[in-house]
Every structure is written in C-alpha cells, then in structure tokens.
LUMFI-536060 format. One record per atom (N, C-alpha, C, O): residue in one letter; x, y, z. Coordinates in steps of 0.02 Angstrom, whole numbers, padded with zeros to 5 digits, always signed. Example, Ala and Ser with C-alpha at 12.3 -4.5 7.8 and 13.67 -1.06 7.14 Angstrom:
REM LUMFI-536060
a+00660-00284+00390;a+00615-00225+00390;a+00660-00165+00390;a+00712-00166+00423;s+00642-00112+00354;s+00684-00053+00357;s+00645+00002+00394;s+00670+00057+00402;
//
This chain:
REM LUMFI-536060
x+00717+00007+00032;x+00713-00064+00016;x+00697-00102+00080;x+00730-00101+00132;x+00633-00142+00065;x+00623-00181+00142;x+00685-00244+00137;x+00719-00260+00088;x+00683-00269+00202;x+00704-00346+00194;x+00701-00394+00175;x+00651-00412+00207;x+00713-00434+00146;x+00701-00474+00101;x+00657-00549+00137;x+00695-00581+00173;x+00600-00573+00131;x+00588-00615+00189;x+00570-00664+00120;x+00557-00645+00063;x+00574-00734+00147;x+00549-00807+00124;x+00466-00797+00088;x+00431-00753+00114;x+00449-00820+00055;x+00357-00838+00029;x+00353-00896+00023;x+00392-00939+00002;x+00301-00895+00042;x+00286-00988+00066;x+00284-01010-00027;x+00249-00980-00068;x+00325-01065-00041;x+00339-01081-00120;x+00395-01040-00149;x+00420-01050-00204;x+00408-01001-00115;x+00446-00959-00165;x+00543-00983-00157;x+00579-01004-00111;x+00553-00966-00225;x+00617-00971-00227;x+00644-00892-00186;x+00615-00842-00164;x+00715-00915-00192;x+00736-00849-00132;x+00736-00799-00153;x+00713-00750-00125;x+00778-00802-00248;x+00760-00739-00288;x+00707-00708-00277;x+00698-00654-00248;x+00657-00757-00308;x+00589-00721-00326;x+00562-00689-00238;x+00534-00635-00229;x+00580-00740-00183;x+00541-00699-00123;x+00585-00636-00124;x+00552-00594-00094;x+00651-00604-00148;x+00669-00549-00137;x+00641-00492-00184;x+00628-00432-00179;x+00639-00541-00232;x+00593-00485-00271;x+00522-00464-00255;x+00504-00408-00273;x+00480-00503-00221;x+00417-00489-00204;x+00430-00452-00150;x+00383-00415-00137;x+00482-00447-00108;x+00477-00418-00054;x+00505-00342-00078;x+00492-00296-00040;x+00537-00330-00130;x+00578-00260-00151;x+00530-00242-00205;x+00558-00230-00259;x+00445-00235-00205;x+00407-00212-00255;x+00382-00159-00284;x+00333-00150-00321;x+00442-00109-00252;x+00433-00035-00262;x+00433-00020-00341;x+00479-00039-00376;x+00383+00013-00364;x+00376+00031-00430;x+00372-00049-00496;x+00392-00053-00554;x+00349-00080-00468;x+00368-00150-00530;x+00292-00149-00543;x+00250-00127-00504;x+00279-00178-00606;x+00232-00201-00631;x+00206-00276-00620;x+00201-00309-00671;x+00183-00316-00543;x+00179-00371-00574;x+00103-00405-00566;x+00048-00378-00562;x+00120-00469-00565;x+00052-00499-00563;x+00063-00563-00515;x+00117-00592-00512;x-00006-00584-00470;x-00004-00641-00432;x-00070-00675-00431;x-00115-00639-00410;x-00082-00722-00444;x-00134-00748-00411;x-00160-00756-00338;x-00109-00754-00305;x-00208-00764-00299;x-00233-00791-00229;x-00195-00820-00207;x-00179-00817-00148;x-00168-00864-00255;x-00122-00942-00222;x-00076-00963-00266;x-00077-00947-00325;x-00017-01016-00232;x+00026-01020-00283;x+00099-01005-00268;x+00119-00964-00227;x+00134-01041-00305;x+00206-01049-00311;x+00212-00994-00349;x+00157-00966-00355;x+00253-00969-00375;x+00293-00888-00394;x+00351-00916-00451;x+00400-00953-00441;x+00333-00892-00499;x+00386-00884-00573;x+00376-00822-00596;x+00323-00792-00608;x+00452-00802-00604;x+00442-00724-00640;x+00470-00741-00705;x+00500-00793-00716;x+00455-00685-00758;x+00473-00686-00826;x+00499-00611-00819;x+00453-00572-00807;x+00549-00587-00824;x+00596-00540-00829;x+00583-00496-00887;x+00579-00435-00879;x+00572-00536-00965;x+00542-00498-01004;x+00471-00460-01002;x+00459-00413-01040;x+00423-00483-00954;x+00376-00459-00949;x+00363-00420-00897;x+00311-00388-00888;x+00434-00422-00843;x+00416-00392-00762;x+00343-00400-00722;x+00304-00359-00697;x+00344-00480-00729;x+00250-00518-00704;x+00278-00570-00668;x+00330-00601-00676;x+00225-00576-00616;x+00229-00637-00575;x+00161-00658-00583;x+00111-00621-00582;x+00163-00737-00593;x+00122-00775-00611;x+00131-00835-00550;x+00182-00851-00518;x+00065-00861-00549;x+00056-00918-00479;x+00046-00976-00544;x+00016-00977-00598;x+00086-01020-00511;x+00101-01082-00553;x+00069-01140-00517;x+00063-01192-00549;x+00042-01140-00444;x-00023-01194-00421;x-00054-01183-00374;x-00056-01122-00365;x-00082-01212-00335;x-00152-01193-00312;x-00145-01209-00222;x-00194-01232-00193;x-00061-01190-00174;x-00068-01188-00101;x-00084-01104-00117;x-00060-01056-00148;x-00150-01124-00066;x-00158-01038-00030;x-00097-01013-00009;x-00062-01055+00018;x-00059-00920-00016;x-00040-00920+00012;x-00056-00837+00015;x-00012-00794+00018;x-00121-00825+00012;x-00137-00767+00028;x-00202-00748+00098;x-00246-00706+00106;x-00178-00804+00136;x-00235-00818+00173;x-00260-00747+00216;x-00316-00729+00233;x-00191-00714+00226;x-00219-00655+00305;x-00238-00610+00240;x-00244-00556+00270;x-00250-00598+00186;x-00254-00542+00144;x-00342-00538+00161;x-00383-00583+00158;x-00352-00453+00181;x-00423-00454+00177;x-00446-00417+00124;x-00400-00388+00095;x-00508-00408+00097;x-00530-00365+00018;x-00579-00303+00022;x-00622-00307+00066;x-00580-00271-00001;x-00641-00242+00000;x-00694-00258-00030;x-00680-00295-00077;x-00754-00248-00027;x-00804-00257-00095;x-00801-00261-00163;x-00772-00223-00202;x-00831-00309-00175;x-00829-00331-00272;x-00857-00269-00290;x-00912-00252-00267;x-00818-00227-00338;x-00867-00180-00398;x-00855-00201-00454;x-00799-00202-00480;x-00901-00220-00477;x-00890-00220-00576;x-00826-00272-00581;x-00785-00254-00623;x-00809-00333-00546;x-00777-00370-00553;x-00708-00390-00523;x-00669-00437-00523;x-00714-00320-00493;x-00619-00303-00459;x-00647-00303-00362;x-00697-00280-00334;x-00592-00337-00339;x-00575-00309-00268;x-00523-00293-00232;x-00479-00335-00239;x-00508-00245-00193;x-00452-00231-00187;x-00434-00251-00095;x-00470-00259-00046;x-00368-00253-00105;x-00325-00251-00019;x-00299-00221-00030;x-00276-00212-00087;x-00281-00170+00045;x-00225-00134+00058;x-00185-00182+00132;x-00205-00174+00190;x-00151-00212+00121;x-00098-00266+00176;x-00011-00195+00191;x+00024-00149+00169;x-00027-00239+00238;x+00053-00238+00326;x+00090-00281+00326;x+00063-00317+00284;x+00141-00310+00344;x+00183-00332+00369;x+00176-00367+00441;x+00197-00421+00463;x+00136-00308+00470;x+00126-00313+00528;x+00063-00239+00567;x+00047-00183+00546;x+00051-00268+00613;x-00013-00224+00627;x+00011-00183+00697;x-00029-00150+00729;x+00047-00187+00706;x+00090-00131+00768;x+00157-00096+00755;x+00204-00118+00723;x+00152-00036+00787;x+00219+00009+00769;x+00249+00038+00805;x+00216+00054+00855;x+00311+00055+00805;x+00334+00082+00860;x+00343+00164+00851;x+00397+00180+00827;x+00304+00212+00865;x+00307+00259+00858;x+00382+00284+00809;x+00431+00262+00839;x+00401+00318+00753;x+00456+00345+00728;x+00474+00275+00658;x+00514+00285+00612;x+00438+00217+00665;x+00438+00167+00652;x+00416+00169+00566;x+00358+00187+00558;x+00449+00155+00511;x+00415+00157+00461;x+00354+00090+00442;x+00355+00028+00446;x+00295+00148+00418;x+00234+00109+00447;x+00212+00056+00358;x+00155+00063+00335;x+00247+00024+00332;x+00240+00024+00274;x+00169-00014+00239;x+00145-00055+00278;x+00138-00008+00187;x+00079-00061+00144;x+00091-00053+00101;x+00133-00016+00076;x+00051-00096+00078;x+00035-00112-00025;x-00021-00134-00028;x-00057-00161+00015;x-00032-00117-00097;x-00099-00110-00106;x-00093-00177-00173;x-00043-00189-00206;x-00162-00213-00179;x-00168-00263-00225;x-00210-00277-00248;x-00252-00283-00204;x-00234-00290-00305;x-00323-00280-00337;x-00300-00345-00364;x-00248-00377-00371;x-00372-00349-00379;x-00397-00418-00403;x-00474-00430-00450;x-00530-00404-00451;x-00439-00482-00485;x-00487-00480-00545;x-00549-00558-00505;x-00539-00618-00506;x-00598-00523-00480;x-00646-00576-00451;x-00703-00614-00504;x-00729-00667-00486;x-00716-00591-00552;x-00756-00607-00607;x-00745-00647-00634;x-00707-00691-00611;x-00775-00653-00701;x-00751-00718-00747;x-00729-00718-00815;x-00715-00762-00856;x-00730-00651-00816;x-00694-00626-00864;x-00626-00581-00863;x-00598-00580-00808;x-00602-00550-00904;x-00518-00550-00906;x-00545-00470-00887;x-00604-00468-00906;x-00527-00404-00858;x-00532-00369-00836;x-00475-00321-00851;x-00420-00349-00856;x-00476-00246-00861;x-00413-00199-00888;x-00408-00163-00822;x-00460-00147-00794;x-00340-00146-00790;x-00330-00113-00741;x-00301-00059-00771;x-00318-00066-00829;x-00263-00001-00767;x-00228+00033-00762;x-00167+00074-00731;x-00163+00104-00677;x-00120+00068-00782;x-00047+00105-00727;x-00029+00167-00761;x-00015+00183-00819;x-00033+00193-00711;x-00004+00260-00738;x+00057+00278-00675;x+00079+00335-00676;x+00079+00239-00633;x+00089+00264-00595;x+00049+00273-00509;x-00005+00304-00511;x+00069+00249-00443;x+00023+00257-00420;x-00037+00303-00392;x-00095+00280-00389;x-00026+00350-00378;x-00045+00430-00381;x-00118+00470-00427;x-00168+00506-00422;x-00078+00430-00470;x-00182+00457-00512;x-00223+00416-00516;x-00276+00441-00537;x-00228+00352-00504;x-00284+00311-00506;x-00296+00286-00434;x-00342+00247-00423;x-00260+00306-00390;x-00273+00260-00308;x-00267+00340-00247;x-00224+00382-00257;x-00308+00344-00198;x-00296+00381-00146;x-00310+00328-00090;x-00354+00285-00085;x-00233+00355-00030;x-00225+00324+00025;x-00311+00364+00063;x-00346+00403+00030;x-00325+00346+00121;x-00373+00386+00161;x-00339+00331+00244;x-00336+00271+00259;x-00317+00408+00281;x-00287+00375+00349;x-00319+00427+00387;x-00315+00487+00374;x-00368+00388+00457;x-00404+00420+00495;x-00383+00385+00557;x-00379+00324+00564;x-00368+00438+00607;x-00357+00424+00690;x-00407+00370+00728;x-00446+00333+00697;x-00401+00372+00786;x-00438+00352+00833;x-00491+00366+00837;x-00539+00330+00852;x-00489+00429+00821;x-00551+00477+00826;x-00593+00480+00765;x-00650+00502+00768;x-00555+00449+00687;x-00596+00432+00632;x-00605+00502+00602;x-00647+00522+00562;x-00558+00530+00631;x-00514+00613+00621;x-00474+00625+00531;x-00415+00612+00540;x-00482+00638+00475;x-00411+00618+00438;x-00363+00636+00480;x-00360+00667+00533;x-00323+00605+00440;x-00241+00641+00479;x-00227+00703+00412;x-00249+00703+00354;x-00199+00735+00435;x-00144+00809+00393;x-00100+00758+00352;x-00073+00705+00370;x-00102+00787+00298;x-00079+00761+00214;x+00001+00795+00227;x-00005+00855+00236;x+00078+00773+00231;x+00130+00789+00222;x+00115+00865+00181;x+00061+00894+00177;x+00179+00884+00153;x+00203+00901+00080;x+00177+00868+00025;x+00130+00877-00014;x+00236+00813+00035;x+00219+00742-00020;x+00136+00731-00026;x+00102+00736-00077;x+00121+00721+00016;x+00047+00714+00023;x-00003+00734-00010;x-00046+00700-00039;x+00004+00808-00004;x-00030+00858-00052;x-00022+00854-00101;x-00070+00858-00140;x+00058+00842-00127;x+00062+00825-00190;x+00045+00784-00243;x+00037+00796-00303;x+00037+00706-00192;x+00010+00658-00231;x-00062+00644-00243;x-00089+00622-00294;x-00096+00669-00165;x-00167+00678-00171;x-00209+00747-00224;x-00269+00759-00230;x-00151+00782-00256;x-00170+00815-00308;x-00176+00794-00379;x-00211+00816-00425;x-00122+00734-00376;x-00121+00696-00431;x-00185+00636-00437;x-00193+00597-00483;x-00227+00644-00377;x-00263+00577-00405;x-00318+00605-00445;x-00345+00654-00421;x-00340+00584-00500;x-00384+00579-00550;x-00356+00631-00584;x-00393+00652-00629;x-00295+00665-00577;x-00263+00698-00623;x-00278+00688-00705;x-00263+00630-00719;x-00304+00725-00764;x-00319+00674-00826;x-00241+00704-00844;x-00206+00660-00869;x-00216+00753-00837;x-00143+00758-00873;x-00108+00686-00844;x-00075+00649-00880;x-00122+00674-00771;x-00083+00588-00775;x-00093+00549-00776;x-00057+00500-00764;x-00166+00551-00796;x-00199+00477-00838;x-00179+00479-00907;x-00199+00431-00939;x-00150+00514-00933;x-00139+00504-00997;x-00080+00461-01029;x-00067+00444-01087;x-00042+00446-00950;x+00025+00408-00953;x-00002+00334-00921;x+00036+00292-00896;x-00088+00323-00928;x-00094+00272-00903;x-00094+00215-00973;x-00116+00228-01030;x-00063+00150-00950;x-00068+00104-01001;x-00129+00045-00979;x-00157+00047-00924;x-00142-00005-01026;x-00206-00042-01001;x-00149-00105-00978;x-00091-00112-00999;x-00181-00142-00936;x-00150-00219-00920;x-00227-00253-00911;x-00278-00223-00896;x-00219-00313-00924;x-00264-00369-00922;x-00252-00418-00895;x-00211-00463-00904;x-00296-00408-00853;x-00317-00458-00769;x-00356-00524-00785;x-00417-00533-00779;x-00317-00560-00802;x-00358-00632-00800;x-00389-00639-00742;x-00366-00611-00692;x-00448-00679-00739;x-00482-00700-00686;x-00432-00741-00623;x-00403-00795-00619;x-00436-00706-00596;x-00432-00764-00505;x-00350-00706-00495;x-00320-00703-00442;x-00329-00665-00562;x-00276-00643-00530;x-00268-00574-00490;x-00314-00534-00480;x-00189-00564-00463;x-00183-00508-00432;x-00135-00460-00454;x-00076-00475-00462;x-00161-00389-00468;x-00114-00357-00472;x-00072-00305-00403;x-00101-00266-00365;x-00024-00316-00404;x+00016-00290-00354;x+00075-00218-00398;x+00135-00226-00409;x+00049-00176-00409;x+00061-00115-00448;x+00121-00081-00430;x+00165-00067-00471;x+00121-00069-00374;x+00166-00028-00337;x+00158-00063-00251;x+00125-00105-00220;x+00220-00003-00242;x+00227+00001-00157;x+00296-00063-00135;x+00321-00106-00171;x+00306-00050-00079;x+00243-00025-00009;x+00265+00067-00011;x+00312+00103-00026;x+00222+00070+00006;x+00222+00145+00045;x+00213+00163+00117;x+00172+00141+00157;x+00273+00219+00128;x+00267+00231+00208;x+00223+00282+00215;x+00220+00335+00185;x+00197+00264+00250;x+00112+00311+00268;x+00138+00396+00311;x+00110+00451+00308;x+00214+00368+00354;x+00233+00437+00354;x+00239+00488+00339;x+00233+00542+00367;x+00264+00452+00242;x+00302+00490+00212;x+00232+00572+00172;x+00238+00626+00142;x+00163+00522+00204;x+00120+00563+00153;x+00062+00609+00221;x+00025+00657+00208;x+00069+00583+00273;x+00015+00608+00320;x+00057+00610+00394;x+00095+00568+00419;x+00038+00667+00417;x+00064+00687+00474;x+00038+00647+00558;x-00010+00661+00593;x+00086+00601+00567;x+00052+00536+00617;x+00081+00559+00679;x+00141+00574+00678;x+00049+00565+00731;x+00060+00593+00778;x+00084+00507+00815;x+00100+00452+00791;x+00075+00539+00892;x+00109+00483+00928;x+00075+00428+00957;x+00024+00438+00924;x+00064+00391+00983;x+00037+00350+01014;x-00053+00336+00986;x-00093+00376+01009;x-00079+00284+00942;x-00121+00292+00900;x-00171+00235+00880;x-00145+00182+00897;x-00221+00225+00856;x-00247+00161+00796;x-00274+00237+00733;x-00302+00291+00741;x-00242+00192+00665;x-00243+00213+00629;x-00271+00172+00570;x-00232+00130+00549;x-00345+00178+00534;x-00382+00152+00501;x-00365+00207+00434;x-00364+00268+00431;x-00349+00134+00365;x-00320+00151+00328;x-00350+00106+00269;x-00345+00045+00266;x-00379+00143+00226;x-00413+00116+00170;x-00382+00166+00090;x-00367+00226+00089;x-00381+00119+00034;x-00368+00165-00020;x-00427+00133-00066;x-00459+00081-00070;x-00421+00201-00103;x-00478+00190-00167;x-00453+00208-00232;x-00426+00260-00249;x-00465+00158-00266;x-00462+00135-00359;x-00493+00146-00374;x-00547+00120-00360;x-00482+00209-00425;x-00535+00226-00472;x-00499+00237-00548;x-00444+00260-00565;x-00553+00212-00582;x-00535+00210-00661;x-00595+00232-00674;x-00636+00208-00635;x-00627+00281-00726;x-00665+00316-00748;x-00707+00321-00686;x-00690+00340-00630;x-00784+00292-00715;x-00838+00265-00657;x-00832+00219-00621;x-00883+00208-00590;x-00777+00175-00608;x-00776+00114-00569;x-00709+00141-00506;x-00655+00167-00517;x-00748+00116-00431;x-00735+00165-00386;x-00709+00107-00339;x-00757+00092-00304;x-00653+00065-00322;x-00657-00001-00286;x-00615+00036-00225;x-00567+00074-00233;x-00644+00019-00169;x-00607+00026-00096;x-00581-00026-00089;x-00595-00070-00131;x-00544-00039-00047;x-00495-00105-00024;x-00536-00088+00052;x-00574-00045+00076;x-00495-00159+00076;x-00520-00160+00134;x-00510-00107+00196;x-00486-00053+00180;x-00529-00118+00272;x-00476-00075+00298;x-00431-00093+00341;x-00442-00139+00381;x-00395-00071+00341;x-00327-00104+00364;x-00324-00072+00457;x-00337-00013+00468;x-00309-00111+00505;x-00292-00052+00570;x-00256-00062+00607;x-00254-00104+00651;x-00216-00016+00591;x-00133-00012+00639;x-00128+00038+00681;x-00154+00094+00676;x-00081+00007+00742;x-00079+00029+00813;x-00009+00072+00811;x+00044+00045+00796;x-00012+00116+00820;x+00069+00145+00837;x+00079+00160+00922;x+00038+00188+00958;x+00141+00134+00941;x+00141+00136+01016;x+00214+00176+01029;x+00233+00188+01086;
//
C-alpha cells in the first residue's frame, strides 16, 4: 500500500483511494474534481481544472492512448520503483477496453542504459507468459470508455518485483495494450536509480 497523498480537488477519502489503486476498476477523466460511486468501483471527473498535466501518452491507435506514470523519476537503489499504467479514450466515440486482469492484455518492456532488456524475475516470466494468454482473455470483461476518459485498471507495480534491476542505472520503461489487433504503447517513462 503506497501513502496516501492529497489530489489537487480531491477529497481526502477519495485522494486515498486513488492513491491505494491496486487491483480496482476505475475511471478518470484528463481533468477534474474526483467522485466515486462505490456501487460501481469508478471514478468520474466532475469539472474541467487540469489535473493531469505531467501525464505523458503514447500514440493515438484506433482511438485509445496510453501512459505509463511515477511518482517520481529517481531512485534510490533497493528503493521500490513503483508505476501505473492509464489509457484513454481520445476519439469521439465511446470505446471498449478490457479487464481481465493486468497480465494478459498489457506487457511491461524495461531496458537499461544500454537499451539492453533487463532479466524478467520469476514473477516476471510468469506474467509475461500470461500476456495474450486466450485461456486469460477469457476472464476478460468489456468496459466502455466514454470519450475524453481514463481508465486506470490496475497498479502501481514495482518494476522490481518483475525484472532483475541491477545497481546504479536509467531505466526506459514502456508497456503495451493489446486487445485483438489494436496494439497501443504508452509513452516512455525514464527513471534513474542511484
């Protein structure tokens, strides 16, 4: 469980909940004040202050773009290095994502200094076996992405926990969404471990 930090608009609940988003289903817009609905486990942006400004994206495919975001962009070696990942419906029409879980529809990709991969954990192997898994797409359900919103699926995840990070480093870190034929990278993210 990370710490619980403030969101610009947000009530304190809801910033603890955005900040504890391990395994939740929700939703955000670009911008916006924060109301959750409990029956639906969704977060919805209720007006229009930016408050996704440092978020960077990857390329529009077929309507979606994705980020993979930090906390922070330096580490202290032994340091848990955590992200999340967040797609977005850029189009103008309402768009179907999929959850199955994070593992079969998303792969992390973390490359050294050298633009080296890094060595996949245990865990690693494990999960990077699961992506495009169809036995665990079959536990995928559809959700519908109104325009301008965000889905925030899962995470954060410690990059430790899945790839073997040596010591002293920059570490370029991109994941990719894929649902059938539609293939969206997020941006790339690059963190320093010292």
């Amino acid at each position: 469980m990370t710490t619980p930090r403030r969101l610009a608009g947000a009530s304190a609940a809801m910033s603890f909940f955005l900040s504890n988003v391990s395994g939740y289903d929700g939703f955000i817009k670009a911008v916006g004040e924060y109301s959750y609905s409990s029956s639906h486990n969704r977060v919805h942006s209720v007006n229009t202050e930016n408050t996704q400004t440092a978020v960077g994206w990857g390329n529009e495919i077929e309507g979606l773009s994705a980020s993979l975001v930090s906390d922070k962009a330096e580490f202290r070696y032994g340091e848990p290095i955590l992200v999340r990942f967040h797609i977005r419906n850029t189009g103008k029409r309402t768009k179907i994502v999929a959850h199955s879980g994070f593992w079969p529809d998303h792969k992390l990709v973390v490359e050294n200094a050298m633009r080296a991969a890094l060595p996949l954990t245990a865990l690693g192997q494990e999960t990077r076996a699961a992506f495009g898994s169809d036995i665990e797409r079959r536990k995928n359900f559809d959700v519908a992405l109104a325009p301008g919103e965000i889905d925030i699926p899962y995470g954060p995840f410690d990059l430790r926990d899945y790839f073997q990070i040596g010591n002293a480093t920059t570490l370029y870190v991109r994941c990719l969404y894929a649902l059938g034929s539609t293939e969206v990278w997020s941006n790339e993210l690059i963190l320093r471990i010292r």
